[in-house]
VOSE-499638 format. One record per residue: residue in one letter; z, y, x negated of N, C-alpha, C in turn. Coordinates in steps of 0.2 Angstrom, whole numbers, padded with zeros to 4 digits, always signed. Layout:
aZYXZYXZYX;...
***
This chain:
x-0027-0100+0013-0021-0096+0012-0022-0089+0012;x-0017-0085+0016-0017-0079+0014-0016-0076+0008;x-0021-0070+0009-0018-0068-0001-0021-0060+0001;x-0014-0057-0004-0015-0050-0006-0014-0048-0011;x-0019-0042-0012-0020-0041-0019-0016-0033-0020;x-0011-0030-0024-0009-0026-0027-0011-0021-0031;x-0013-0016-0030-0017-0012-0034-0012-0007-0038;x-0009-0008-0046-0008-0004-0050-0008+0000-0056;x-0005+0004-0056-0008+0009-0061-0001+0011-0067;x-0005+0014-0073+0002+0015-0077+0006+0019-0072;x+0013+0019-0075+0019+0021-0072+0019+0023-0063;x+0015+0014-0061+0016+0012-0056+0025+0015-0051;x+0025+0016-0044+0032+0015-0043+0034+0008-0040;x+0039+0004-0046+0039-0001-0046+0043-0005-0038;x+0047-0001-0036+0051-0001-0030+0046-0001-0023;x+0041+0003-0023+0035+0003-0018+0033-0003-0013;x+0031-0008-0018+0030-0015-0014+0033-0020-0017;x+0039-0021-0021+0041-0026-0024+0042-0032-0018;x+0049-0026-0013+0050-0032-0008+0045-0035-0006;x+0039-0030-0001+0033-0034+0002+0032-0040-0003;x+0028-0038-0008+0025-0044-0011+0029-0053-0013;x+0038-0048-0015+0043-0057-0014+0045-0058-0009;x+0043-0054-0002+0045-0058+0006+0038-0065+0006;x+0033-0060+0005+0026-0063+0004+0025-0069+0001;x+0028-0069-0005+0025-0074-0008+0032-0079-0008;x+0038-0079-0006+0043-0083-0006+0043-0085+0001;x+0043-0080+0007+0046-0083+0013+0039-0084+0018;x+0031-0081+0015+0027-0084+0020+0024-0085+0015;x+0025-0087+0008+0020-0093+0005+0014-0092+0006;x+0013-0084+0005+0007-0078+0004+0005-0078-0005;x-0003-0078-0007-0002-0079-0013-0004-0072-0012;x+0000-0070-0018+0000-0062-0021-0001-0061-0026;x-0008-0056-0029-0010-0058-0034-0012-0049-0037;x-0011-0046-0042-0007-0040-0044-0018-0038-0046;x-0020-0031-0047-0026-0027-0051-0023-0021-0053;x-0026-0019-0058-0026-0013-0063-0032-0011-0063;x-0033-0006-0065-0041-0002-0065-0044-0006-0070;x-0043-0008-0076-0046-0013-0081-0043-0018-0081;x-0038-0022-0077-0038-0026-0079-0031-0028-0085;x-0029-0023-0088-0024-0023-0095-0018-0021-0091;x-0011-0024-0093-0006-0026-0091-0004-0016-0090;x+0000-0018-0085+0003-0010-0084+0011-0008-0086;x+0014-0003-0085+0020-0002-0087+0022+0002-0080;x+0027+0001-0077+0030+0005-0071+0033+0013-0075;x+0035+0017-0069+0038+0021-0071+0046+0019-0071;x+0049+0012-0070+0055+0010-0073+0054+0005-0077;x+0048+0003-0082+0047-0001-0089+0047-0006-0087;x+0044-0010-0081+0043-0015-0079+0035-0018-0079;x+0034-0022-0084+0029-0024-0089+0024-0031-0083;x+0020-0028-0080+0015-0033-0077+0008-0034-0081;x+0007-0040-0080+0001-0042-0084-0003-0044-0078;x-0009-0039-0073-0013-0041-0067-0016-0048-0069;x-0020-0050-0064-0024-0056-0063-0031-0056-0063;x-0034-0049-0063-0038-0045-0060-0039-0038-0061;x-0045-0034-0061-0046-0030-0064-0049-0026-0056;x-0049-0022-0056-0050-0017-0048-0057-0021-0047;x-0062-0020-0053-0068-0019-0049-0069-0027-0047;x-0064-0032-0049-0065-0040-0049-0064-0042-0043;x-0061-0036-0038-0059-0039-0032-0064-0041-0027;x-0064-0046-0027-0068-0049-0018-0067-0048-0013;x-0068-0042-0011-0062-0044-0003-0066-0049+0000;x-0070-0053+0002-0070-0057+0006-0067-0064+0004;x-0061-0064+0000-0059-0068-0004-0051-0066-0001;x-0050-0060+0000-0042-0057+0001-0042-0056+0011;x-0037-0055+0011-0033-0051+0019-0032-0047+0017;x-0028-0043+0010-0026-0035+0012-0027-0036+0004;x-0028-0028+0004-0030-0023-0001-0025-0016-0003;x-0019-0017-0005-0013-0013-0005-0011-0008-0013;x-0012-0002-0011-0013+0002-0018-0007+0005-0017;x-0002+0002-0020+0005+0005-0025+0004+0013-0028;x+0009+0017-0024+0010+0024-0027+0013+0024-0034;x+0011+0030-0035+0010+0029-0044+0009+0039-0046;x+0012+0041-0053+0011+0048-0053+0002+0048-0054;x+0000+0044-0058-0009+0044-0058-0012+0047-0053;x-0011+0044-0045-0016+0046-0040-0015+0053-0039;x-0011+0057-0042-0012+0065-0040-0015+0068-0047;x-0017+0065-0051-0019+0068-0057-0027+0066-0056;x-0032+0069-0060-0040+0068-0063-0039+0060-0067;x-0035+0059-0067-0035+0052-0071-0034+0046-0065;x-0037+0047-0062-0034+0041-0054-0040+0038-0056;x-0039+0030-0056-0046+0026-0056-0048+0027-0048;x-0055+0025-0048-0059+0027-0043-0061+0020-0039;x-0056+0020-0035-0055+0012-0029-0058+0012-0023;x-0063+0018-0022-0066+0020-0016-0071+0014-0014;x-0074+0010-0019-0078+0004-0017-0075-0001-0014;x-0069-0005-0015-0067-0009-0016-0063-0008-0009;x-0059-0001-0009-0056+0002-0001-0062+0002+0004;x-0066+0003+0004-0073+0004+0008-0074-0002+0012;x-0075-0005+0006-0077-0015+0006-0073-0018+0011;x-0064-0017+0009-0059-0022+0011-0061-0017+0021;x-0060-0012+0022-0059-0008+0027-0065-0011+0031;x-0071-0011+0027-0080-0014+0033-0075-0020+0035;x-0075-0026+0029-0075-0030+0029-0069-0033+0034;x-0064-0028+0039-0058-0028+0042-0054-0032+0040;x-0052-0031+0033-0047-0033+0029-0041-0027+0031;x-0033-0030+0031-0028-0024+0030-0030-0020+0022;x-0031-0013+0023-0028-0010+0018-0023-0004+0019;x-0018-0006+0013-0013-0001+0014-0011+0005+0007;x-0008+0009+0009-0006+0015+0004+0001+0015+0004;x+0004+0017-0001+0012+0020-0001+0013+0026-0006;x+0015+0032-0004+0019+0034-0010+0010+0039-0011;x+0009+0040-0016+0003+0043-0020-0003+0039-0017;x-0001+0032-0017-0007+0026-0017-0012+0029-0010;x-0009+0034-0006-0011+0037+0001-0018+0039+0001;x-0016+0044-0006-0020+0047-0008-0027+0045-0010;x-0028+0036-0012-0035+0031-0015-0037+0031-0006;x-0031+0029-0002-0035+0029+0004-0039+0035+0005;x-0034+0042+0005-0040+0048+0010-0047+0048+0006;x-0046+0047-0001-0051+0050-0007-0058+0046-0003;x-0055+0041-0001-0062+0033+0003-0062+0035+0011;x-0060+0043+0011-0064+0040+0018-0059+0039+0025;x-0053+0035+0023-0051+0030+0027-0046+0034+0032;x-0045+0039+0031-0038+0042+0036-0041+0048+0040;x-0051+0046+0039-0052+0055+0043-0051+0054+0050;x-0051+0047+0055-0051+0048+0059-0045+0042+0063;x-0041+0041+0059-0035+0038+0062-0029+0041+0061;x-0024+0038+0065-0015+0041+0063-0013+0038+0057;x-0011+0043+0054-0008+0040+0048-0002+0043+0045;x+0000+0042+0037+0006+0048+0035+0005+0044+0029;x+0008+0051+0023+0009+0050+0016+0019+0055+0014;x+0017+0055+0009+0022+0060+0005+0026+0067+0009;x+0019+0068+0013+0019+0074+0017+0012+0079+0017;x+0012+0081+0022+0006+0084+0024+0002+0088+0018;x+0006+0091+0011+0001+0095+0006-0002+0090+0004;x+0002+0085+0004-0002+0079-0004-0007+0075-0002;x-0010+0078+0002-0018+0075+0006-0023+0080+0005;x-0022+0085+0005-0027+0091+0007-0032+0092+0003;x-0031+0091-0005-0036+0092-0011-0040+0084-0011;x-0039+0079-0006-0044+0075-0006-0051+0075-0005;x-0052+0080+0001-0058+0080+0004-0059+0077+0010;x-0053+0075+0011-0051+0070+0019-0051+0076+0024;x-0052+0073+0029-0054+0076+0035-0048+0074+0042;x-0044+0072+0039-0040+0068+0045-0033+0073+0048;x-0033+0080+0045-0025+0083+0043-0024+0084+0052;x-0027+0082+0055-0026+0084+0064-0023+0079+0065;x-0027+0072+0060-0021+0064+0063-0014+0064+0058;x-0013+0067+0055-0006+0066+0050-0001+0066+0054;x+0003+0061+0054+0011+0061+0058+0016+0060+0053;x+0019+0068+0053+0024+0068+0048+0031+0062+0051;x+0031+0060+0047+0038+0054+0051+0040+0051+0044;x+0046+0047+0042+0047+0042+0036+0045+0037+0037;x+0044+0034+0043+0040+0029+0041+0033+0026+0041;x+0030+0020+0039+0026+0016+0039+0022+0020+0045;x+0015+0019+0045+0010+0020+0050+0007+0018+0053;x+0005+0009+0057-0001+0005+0057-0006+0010+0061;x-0010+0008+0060-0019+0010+0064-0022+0006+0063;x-0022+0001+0067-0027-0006+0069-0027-0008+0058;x-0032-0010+0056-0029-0012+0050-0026-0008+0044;x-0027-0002+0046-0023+0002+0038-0018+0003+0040;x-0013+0004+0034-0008+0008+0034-0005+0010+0027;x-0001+0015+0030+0000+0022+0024+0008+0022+0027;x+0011+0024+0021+0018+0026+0021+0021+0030+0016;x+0025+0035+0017+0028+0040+0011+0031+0034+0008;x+0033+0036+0004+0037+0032-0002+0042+0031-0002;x+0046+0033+0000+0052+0031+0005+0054+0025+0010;x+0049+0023+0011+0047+0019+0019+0044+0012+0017;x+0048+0009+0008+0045+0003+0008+0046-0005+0012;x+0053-0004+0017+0052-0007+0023+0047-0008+0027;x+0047-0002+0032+0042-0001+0036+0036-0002+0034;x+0035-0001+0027+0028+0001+0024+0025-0009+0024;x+0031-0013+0022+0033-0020+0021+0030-0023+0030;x+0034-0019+0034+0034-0024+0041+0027-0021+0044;x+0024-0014+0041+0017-0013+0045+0012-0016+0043;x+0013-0019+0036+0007-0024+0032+0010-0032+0035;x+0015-0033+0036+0014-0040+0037+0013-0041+0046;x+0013-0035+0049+0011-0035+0058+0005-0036+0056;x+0000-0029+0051-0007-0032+0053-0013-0038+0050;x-0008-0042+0048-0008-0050+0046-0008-0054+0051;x-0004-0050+0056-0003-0056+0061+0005-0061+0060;x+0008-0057+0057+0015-0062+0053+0021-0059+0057;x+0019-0054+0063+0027-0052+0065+0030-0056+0068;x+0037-0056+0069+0039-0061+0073+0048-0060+0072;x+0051-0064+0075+0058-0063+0075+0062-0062+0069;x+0059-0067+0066+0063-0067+0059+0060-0059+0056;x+0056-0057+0055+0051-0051+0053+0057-0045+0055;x+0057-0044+0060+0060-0039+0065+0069-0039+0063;x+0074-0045+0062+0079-0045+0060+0080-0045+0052;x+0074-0046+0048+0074-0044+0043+0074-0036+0041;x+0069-0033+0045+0068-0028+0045+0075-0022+0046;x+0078-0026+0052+0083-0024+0054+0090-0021+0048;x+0088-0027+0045+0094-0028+0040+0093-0023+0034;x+0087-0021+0032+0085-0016+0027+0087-0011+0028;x+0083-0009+0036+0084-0002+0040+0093-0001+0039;x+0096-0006+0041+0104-0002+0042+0106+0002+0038;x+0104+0000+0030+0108+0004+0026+0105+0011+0026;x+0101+0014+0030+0100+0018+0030+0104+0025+0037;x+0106+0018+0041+0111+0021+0049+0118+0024+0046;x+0120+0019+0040+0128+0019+0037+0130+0024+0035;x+0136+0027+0034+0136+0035+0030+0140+0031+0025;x+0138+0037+0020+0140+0035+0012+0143+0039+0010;
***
């Protein structure tokens, strides 16, 4: 069975991958299983109370398909748990790992965007990483793929949704008119 693991943190942003993870686990019958840095249940930044399965450092990637860290106000602060093992691991091990929103930022901090295309928040909120990648940044709203990673502003939880389940190998018709149907409300004027 395919299974991915959700990396959260306090006042996680809970809109980031909700869709992803209920496309996942309701419509491909993907097990979806939630980590915190320790382990102890998190609180979103809109008060939505998860109790993980899993603590960061419990992850096996060779147990998982993707390894996907949820943007969160934490990863811009000195308080960011240090996921750089665990990203490393899933990344050797050609596992998908993905970032959204802040969550960009656990990717650069490991390494992982100095030498592929990718995108975040925008081009400042990378720089104090130590990454090396600021020549591959494509400022764009949407989702990024580069063979298995992907990064997205946090704006682009569609995209960010359909560039994690392409590099699973799950694109397909239904994927694309689904996608379609999210994207419109954003063609429509209001």
């Amino acid at each position: 069975m395919t299974t991915i693991v959700t990396i959260l943190t306090p006042n996680y942003a809970d809109w980031e991958t909700a869709l992803l993870n209920a496309a996942a686990r309701s419509y491909y019958g993907i097990q979806t299983l939630f980590a915190s840095p320790d382990g102890e249940e998190v609180v979103s930044s809109g008060g939505l109370r998860v109790m993980p399965q899993l603590a960061v450092a419990d992850i096996d990637v060779s147990t998982v398909d993707a390894v996907l860290v949820n943007g969160g106000s934490i990863w811009s602060t000195p308080a960011a748990p240090d996921v750089n093992v665990v990203l490393k691991s899933a990344a050797a091990a050609g596992k998908t790992v993905g970032g959204i929103c802040d969550g960009v930022i656990a990717l650069a901090r490991a390494g992982l965007l100095d030498d592929i295309d990718h995108t975040a928040n925008g081009p400042e909120s990378l720089p104090d990483t130590g990454y090396k990648g600021v020549a591959r940044y494509r400022d764009q709203p949407q989702a990024v793929l580069a063979g298995k990673i992907v990064t997205a502003p946090g704006t682009a939880p569609v995209s960010f949704m359909g560039a994690v389940f392409e590099s699973l190998g799950l694109r397909n018709n239904d994927l694309d008119f689904y996608l379609g149907l999210y994207g419109a409300e954003h063609h429509a004027k209001v």
